[in-house]
PDB file of N, CA, C and O in Angstrom:
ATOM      1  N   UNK A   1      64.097 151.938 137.092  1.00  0.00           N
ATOM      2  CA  UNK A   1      62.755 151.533 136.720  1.00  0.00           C
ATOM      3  C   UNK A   1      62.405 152.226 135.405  1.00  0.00           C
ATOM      4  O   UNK A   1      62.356 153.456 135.392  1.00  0.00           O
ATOM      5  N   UNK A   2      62.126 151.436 134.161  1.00  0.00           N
ATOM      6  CA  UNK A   2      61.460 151.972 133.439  1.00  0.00           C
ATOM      7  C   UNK A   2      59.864 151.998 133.025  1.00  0.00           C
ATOM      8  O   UNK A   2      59.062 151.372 133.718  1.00  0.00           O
ATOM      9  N   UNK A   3      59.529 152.578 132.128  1.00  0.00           N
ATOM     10  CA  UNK A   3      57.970 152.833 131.909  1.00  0.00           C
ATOM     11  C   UNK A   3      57.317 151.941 131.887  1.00  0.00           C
ATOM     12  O   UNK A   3      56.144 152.183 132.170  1.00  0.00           O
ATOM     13  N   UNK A   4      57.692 150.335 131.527  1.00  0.00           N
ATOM     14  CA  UNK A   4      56.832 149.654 131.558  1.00  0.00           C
ATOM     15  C   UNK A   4      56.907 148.840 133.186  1.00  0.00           C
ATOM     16  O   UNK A   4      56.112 147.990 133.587  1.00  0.00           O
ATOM     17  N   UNK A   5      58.208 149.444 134.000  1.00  0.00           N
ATOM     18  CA  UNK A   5      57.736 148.562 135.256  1.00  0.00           C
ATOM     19  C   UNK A   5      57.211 149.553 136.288  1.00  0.00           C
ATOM     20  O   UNK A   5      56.953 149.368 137.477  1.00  0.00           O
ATOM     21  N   UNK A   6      57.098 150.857 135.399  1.00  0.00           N
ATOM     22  CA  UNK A   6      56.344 151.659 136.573  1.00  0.00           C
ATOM     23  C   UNK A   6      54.742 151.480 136.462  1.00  0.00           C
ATOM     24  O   UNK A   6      54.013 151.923 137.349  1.00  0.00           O
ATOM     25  N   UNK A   7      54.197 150.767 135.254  1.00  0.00           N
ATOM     26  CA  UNK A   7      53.264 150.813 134.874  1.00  0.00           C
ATOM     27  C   UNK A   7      52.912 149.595 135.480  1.00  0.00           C
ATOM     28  O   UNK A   7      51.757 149.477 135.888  1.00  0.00           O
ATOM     29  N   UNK A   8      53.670 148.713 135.603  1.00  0.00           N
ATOM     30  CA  UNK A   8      52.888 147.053 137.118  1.00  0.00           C
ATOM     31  C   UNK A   8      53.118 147.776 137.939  1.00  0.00           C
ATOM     32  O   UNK A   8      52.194 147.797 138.752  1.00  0.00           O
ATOM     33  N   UNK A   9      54.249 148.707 138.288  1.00  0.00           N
ATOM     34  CA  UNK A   9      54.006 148.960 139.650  1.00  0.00           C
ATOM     35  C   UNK A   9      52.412 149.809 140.353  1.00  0.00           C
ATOM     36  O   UNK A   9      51.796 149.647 141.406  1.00  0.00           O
ATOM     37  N   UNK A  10      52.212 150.711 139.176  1.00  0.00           N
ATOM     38  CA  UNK A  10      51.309 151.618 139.860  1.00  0.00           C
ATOM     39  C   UNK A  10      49.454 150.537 139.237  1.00  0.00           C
ATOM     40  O   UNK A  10      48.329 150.804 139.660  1.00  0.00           O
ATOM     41  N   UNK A  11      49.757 149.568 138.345  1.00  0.00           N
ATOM     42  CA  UNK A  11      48.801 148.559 138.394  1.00  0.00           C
ATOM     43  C   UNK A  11      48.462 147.612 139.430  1.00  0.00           C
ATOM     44  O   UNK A  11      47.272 147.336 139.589  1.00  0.00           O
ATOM     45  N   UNK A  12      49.698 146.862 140.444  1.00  0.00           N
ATOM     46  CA  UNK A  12      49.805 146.227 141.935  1.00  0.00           C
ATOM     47  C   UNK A  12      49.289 147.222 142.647  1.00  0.00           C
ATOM     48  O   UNK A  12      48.452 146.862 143.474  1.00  0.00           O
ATOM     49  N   UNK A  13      49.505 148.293 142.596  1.00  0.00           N
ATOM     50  CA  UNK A  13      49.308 149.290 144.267  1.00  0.00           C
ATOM     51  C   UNK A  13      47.860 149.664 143.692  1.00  0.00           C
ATOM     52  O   UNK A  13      46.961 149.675 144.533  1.00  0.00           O
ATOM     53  N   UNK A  14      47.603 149.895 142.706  1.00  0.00           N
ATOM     54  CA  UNK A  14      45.666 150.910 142.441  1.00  0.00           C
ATOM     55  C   UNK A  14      44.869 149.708 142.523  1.00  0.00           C
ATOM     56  O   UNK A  14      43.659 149.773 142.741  1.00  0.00           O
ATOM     57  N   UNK A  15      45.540 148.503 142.344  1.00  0.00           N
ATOM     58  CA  UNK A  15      44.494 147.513 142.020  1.00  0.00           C
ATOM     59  C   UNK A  15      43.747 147.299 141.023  1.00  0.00           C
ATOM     60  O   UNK A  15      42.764 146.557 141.016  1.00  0.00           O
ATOM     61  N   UNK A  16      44.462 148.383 139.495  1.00  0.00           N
ATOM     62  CA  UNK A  16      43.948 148.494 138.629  1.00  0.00           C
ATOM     63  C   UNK A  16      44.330 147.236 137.481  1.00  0.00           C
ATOM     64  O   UNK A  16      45.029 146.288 137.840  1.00  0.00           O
ATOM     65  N   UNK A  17      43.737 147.345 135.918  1.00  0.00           N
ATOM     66  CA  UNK A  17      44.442 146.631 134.598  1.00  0.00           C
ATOM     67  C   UNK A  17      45.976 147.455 134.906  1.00  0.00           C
ATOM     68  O   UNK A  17      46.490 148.310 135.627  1.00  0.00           O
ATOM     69  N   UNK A  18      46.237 146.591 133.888  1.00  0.00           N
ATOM     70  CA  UNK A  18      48.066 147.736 133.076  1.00  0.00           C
ATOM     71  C   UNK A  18      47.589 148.445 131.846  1.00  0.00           C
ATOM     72  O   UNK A  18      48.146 149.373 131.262  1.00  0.00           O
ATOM     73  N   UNK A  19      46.282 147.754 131.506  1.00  0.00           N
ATOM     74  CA  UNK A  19      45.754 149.153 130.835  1.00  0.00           C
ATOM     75  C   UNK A  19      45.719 150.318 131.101  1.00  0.00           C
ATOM     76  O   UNK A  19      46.202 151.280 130.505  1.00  0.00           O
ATOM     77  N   UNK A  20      44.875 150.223 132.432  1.00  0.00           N
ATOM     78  CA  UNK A  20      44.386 151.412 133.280  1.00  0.00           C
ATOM     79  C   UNK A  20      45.475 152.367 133.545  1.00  0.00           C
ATOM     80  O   UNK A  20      45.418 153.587 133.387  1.00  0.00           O
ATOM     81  N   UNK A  21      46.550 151.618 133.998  1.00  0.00           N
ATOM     82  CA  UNK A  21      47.373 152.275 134.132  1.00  0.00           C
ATOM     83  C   UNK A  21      48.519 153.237 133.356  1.00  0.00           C
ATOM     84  O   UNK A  21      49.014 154.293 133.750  1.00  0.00           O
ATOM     85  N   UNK A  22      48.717 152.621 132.329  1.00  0.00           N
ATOM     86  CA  UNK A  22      49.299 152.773 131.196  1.00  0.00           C
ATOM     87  C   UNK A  22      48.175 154.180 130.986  1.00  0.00           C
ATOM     88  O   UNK A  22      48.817 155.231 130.983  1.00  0.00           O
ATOM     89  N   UNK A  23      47.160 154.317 130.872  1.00  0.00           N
ATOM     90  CA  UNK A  23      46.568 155.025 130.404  1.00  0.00           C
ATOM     91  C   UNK A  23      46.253 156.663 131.255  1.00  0.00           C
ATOM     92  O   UNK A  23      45.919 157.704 130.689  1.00  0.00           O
ATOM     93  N   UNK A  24      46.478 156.465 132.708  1.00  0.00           N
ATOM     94  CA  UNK A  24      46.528 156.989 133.565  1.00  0.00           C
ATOM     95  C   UNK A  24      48.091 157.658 133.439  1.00  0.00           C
ATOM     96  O   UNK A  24      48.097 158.889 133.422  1.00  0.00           O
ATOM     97  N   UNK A  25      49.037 157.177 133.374  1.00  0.00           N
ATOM     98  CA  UNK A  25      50.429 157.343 133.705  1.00  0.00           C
ATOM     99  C   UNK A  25      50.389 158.237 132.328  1.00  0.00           C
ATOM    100  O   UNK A  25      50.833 159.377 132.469  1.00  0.00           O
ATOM    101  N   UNK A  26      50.022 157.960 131.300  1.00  0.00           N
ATOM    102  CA  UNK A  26      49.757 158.448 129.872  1.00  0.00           C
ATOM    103  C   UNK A  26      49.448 159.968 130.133  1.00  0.00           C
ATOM    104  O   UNK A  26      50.199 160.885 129.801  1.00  0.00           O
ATOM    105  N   UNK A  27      48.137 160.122 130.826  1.00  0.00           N
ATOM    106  CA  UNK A  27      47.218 161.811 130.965  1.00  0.00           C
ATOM    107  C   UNK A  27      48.375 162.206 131.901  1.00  0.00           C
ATOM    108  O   UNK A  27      48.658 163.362 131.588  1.00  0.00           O
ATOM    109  N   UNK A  28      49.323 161.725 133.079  1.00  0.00           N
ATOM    110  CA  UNK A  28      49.672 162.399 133.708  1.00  0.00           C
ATOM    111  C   UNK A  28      50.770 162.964 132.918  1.00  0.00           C
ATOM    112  O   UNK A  28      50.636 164.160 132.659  1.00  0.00           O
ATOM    113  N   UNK A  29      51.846 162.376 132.464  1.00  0.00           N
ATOM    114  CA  UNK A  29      52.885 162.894 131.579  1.00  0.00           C
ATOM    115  C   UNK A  29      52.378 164.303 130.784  1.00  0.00           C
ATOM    116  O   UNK A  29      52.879 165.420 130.907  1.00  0.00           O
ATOM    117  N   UNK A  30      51.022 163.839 129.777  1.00  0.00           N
ATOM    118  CA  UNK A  30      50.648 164.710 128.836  1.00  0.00           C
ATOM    119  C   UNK A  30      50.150 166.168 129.530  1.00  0.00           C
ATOM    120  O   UNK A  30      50.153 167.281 129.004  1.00  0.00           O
ATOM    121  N   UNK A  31      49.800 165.857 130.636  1.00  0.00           N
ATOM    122  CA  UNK A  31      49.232 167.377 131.598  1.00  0.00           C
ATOM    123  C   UNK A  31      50.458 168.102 132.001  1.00  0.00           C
ATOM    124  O   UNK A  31      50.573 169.324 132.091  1.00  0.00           O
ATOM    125  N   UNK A  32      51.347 167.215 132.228  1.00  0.00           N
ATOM    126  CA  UNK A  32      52.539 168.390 132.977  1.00  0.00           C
ATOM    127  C   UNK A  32      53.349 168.544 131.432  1.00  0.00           C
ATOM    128  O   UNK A  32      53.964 169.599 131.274  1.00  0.00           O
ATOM    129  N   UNK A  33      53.364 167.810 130.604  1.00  0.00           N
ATOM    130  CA  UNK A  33      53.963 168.974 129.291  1.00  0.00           C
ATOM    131  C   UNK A  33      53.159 169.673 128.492  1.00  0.00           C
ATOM    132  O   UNK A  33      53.614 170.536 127.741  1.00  0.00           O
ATOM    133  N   UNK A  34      52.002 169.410 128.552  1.00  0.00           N
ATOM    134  CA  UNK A  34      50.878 170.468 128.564  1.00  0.00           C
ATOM    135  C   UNK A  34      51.030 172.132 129.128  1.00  0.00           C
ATOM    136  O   UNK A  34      50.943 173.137 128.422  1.00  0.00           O
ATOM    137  N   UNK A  35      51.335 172.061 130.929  1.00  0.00           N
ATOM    138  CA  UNK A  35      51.261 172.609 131.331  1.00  0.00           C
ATOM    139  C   UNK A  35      52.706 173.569 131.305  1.00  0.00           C
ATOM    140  O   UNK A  35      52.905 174.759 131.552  1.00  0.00           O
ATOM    141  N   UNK A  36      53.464 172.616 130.946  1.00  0.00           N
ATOM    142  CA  UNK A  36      55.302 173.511 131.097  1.00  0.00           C
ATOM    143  C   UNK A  36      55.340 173.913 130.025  1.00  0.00           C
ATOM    144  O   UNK A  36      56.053 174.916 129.995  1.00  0.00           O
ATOM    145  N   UNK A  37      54.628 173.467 128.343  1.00  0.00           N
ATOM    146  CA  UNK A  37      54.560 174.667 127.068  1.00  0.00           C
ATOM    147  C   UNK A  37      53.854 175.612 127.714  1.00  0.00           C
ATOM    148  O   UNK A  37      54.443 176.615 127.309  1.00  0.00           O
ATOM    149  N   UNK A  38      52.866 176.069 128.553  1.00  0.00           N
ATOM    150  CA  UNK A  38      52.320 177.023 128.435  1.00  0.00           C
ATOM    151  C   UNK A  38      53.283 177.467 130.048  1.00  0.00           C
ATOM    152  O   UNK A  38      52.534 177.839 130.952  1.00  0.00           O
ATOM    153  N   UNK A  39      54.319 177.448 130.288  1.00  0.00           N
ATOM    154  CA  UNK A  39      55.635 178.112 131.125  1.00  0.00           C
ATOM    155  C   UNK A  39      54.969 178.501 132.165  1.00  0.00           C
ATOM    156  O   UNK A  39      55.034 179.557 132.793  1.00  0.00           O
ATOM    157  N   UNK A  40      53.871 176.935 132.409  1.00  0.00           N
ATOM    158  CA  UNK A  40      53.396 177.155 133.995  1.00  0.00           C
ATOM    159  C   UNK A  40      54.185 175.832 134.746  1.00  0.00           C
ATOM    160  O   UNK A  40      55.091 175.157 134.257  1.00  0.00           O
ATOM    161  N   UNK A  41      53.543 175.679 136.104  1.00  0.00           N
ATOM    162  CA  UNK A  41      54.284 174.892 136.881  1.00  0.00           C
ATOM    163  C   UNK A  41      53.329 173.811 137.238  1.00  0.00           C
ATOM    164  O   UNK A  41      52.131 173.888 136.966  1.00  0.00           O
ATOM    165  N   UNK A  42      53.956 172.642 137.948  1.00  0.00           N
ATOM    166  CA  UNK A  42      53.206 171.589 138.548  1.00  0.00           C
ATOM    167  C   UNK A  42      53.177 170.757 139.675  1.00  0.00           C
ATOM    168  O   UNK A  42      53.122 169.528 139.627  1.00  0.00           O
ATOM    169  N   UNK A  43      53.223 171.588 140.905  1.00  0.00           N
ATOM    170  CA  UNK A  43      53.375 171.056 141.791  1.00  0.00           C
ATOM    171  C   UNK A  43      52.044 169.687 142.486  1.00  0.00           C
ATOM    172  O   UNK A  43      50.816 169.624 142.542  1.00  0.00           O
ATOM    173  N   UNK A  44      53.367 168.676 142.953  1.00  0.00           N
ATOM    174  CA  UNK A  44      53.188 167.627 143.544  1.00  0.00           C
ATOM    175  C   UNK A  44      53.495 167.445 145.005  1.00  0.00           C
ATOM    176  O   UNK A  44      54.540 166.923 145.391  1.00  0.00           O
ATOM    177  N   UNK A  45      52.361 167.983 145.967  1.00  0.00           N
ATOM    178  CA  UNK A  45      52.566 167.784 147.569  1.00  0.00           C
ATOM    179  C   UNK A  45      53.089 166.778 147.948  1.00  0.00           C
ATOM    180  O   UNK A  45      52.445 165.733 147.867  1.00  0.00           O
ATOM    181  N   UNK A  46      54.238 166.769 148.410  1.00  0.00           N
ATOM    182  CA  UNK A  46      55.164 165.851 149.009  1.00  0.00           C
ATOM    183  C   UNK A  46      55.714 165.266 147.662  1.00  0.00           C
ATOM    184  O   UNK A  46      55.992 164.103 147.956  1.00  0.00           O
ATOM    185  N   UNK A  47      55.958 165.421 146.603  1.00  0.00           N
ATOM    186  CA  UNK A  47      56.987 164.921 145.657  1.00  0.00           C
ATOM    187  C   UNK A  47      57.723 165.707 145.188  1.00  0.00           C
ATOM    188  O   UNK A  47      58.949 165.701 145.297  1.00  0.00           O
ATOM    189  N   UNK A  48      56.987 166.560 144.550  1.00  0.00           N
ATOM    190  CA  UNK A  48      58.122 168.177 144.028  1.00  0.00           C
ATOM    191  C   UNK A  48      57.587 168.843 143.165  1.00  0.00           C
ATOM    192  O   UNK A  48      56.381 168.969 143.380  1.00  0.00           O
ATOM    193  N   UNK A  49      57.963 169.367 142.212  1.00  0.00           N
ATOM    194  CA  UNK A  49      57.433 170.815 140.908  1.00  0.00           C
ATOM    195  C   UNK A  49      58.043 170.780 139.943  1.00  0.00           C
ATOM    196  O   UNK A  49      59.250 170.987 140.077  1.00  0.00           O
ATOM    197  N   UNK A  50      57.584 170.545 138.731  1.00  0.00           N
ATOM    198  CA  UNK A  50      57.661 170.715 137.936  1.00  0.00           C
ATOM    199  C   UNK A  50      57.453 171.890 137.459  1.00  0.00           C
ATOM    200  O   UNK A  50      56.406 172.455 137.777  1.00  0.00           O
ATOM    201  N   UNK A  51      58.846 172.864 136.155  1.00  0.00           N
ATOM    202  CA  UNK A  51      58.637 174.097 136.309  1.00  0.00           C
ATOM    203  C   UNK A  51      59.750 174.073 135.085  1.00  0.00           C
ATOM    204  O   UNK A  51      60.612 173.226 134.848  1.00  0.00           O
ATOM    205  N   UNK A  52      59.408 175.379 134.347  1.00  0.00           N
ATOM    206  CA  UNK A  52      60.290 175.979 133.436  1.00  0.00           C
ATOM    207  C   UNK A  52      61.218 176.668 134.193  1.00  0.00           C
ATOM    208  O   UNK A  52      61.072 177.044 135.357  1.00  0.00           O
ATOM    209  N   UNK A  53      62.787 176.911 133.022  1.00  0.00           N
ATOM    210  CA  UNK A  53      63.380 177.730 133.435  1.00  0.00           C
ATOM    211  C   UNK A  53      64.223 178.312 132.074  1.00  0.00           C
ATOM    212  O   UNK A  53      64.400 177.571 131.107  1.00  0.00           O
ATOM    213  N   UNK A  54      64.626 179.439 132.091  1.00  0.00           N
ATOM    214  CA  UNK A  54      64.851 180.163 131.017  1.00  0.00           C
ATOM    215  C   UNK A  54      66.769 180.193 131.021  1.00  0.00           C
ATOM    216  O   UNK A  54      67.489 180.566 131.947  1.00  0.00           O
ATOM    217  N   UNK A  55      67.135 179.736 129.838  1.00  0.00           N
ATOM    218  CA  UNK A  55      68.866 179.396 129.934  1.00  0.00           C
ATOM    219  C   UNK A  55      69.030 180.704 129.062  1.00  0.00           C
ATOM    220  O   UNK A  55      68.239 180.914 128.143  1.00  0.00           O
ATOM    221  N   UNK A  56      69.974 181.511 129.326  1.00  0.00           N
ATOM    222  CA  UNK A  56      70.324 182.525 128.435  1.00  0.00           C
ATOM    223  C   UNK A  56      71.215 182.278 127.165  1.00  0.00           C
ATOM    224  O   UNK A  56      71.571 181.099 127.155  1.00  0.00           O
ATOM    225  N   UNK A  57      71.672 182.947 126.146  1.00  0.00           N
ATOM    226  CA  UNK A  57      71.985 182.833 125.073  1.00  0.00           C
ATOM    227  C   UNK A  57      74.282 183.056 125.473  1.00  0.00           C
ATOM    228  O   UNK A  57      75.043 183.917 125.914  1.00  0.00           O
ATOM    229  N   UNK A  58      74.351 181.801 124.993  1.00  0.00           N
ATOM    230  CA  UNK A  58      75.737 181.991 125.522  1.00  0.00           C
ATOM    231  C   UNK A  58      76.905 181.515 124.200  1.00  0.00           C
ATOM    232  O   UNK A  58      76.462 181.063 123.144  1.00  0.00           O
ATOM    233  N   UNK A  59      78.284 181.671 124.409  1.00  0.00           N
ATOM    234  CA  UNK A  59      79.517 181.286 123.566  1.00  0.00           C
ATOM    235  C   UNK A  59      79.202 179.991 124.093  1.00  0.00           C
ATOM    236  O   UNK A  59      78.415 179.826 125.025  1.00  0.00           O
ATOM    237  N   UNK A  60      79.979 178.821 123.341  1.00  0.00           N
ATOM    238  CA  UNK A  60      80.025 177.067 123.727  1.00  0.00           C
ATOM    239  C   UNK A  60      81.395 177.299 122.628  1.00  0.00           C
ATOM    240  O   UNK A  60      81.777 178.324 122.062  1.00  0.00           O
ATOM    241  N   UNK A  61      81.889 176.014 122.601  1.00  0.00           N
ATOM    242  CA  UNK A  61      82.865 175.297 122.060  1.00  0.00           C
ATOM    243  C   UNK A  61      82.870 173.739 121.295  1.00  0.00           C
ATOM    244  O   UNK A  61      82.975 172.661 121.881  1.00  0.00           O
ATOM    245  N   UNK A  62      82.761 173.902 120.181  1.00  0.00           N
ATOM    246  CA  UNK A  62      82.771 172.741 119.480  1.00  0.00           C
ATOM    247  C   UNK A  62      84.383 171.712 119.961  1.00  0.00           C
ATOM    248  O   UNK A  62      85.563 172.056 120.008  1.00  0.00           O
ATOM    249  N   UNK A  63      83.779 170.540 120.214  1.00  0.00           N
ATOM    250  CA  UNK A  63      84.686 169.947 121.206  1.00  0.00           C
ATOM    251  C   UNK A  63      85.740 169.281 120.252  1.00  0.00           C
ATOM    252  O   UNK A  63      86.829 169.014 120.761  1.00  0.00           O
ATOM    253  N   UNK A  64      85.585 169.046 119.210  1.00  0.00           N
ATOM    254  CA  UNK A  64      86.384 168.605 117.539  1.00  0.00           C
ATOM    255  C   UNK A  64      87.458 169.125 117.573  1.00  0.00           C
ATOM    256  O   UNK A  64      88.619 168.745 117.721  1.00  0.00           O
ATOM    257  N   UNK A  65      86.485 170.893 117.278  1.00  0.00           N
ATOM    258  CA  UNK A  65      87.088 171.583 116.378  1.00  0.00           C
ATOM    259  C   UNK A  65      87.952 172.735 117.476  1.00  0.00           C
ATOM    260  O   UNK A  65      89.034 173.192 117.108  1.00  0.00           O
ATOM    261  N   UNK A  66      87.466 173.056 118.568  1.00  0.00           N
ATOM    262  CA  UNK A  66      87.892 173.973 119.284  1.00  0.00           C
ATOM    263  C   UNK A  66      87.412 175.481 118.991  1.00  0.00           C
ATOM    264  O   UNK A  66      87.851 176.375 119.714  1.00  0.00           O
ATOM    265  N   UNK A  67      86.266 175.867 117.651  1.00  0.00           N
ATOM    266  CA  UNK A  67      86.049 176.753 117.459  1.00  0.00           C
ATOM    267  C   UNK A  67      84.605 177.420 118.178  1.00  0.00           C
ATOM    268  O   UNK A  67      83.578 176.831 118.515  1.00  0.00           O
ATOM    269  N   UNK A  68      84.851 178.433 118.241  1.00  0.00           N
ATOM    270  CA  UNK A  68      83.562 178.956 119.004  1.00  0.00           C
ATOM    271  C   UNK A  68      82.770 179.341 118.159  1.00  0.00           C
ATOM    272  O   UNK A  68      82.967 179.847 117.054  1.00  0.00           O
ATOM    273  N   UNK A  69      81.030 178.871 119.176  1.00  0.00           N
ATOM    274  CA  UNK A  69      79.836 178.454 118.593  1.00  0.00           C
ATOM    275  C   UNK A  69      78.667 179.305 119.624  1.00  0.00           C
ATOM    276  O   UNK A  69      78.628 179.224 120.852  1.00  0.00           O
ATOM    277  N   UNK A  70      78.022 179.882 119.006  1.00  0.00           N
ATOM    278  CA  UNK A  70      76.956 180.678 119.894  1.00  0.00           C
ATOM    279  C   UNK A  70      75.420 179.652 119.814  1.00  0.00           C
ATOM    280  O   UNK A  70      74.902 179.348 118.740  1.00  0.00           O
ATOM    281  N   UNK A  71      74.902 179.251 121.100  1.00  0.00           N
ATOM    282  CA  UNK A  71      73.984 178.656 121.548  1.00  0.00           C
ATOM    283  C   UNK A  71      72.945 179.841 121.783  1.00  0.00           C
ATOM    284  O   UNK A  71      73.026 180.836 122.504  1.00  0.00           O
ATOM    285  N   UNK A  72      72.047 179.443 121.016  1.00  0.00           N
ATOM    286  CA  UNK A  72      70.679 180.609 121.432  1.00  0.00           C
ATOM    287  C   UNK A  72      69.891 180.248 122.948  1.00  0.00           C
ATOM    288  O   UNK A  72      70.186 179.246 123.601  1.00  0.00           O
ATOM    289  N   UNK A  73      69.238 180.869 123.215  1.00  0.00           N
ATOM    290  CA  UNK A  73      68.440 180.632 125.054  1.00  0.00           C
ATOM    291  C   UNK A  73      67.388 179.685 123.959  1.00  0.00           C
ATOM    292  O   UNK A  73      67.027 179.502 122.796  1.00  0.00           O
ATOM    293  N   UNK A  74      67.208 179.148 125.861  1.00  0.00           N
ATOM    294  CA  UNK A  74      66.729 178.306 125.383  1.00  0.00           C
ATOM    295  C   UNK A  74      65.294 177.965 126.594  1.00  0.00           C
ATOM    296  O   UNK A  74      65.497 178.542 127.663  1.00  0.00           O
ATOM    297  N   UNK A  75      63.787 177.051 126.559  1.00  0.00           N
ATOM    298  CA  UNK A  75      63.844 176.869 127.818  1.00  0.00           C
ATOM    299  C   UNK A  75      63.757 175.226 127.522  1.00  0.00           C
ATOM    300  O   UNK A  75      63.573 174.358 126.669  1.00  0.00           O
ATOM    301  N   UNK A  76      64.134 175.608 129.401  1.00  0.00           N
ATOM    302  CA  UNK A  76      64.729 173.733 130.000  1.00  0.00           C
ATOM    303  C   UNK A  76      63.589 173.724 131.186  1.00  0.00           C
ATOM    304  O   UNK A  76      63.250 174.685 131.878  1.00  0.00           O
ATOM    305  N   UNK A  77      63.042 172.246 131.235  1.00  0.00           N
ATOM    306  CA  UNK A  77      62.420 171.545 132.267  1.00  0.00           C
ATOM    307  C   UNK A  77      62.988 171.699 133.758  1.00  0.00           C
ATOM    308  O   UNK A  77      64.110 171.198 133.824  1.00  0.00           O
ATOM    309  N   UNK A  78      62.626 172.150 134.773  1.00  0.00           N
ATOM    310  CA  UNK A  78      63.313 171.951 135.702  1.00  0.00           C
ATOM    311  C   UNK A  78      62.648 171.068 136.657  1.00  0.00           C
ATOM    312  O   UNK A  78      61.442 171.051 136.412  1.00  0.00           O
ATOM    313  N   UNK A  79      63.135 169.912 138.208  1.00  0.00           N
ATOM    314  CA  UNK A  79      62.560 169.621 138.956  1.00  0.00           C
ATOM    315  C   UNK A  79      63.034 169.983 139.974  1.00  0.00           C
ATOM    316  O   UNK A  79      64.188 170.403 139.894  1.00  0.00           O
ATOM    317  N   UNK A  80      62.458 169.979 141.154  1.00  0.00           N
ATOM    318  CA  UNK A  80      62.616 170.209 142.301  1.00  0.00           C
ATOM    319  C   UNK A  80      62.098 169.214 143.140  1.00  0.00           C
ATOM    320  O   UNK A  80      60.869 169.275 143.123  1.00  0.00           O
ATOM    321  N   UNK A  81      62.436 168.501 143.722  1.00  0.00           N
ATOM    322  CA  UNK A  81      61.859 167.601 144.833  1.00  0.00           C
ATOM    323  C   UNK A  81      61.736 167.776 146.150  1.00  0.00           C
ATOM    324  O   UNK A  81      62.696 168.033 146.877  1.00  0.00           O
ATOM    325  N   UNK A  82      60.251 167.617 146.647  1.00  0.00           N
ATOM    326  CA  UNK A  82      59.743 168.458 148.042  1.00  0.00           C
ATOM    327  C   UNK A  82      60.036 167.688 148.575  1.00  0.00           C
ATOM    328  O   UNK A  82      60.217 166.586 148.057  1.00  0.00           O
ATOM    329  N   UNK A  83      60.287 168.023 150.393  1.00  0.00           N
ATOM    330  CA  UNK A  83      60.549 167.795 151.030  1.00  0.00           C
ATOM    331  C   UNK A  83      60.457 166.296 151.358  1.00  0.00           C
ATOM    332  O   UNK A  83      61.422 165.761 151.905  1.00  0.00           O
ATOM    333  N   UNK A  84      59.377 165.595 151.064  1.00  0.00           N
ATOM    334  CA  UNK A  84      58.856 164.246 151.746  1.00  0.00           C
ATOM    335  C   UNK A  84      59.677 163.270 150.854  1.00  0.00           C
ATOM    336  O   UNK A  84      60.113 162.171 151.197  1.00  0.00           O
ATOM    337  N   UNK A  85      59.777 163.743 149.912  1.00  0.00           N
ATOM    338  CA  UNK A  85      60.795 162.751 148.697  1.00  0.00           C
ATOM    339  C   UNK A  85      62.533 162.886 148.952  1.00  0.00           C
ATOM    340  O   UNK A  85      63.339 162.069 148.507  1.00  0.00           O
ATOM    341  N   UNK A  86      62.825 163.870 149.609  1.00  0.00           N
ATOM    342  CA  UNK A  86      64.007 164.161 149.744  1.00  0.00           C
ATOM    343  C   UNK A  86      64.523 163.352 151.969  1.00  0.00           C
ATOM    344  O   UNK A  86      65.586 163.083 152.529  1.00  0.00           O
ATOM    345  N   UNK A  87      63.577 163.323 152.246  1.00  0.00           N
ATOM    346  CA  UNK A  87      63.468 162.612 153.379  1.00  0.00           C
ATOM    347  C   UNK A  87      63.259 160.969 153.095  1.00  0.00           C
ATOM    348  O   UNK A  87      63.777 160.258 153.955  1.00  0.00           O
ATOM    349  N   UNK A  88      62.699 160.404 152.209  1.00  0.00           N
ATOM    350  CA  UNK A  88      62.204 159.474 151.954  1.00  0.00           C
ATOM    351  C   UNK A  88      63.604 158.891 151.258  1.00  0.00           C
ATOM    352  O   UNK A  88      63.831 157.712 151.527  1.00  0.00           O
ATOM    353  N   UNK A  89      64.654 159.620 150.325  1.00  0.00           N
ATOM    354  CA  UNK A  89      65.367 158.917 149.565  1.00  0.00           C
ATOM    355  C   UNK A  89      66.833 158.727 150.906  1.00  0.00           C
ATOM    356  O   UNK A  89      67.560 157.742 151.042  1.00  0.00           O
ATOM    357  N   UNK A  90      66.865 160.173 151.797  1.00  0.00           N
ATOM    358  CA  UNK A  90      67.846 159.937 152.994  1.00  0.00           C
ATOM    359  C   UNK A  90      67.570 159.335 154.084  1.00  0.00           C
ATOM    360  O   UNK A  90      68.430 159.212 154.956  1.00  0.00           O
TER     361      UNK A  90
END
């Protein structure tokens, strides 16, 4: 599913425009990367959390060349999916 068929989808189920929705689906995205620059979290009861996580500074390998390449830390998005979503997909 992409963005524009999640956007009929959640327009069929609210009973809303695809404006509405579009616009809704819009604030929600912008709040949880809102909230993960400032290396907080976002939990969703019964879906999961959204959450930073901190990658440390490591050797890599340029896959070409075979020469070694130092990757600085970094942070990465993490999810976790709660329980009701993880029951729901098994």
């Amino acid at each position: 599913m992409n963005k524009t068929e999640l956007i009929d989808h959640i327009a069929k189920s609210a009973d809303i425009s695809k404006a509405a929705s579009a616009r809704a689906l819009d604030a929600v995205v912008a709040a949880v990367k809102t909230t993960l620059k400032k290396s907080g979290s976002v939990t969703l009861v019964g879906f999961g959390t959204f959450s930073v996580s901190k990658r440390a500074a490591r050797t890599g390998r340029n896959p070409r060349t075979g020469e070694a390449i130092k990757i600085k830390a970094a942070k990465v998005p993490k999810f976790k999916p709660g329980k009701a979503l993880k029951d729901a997909v098994n």
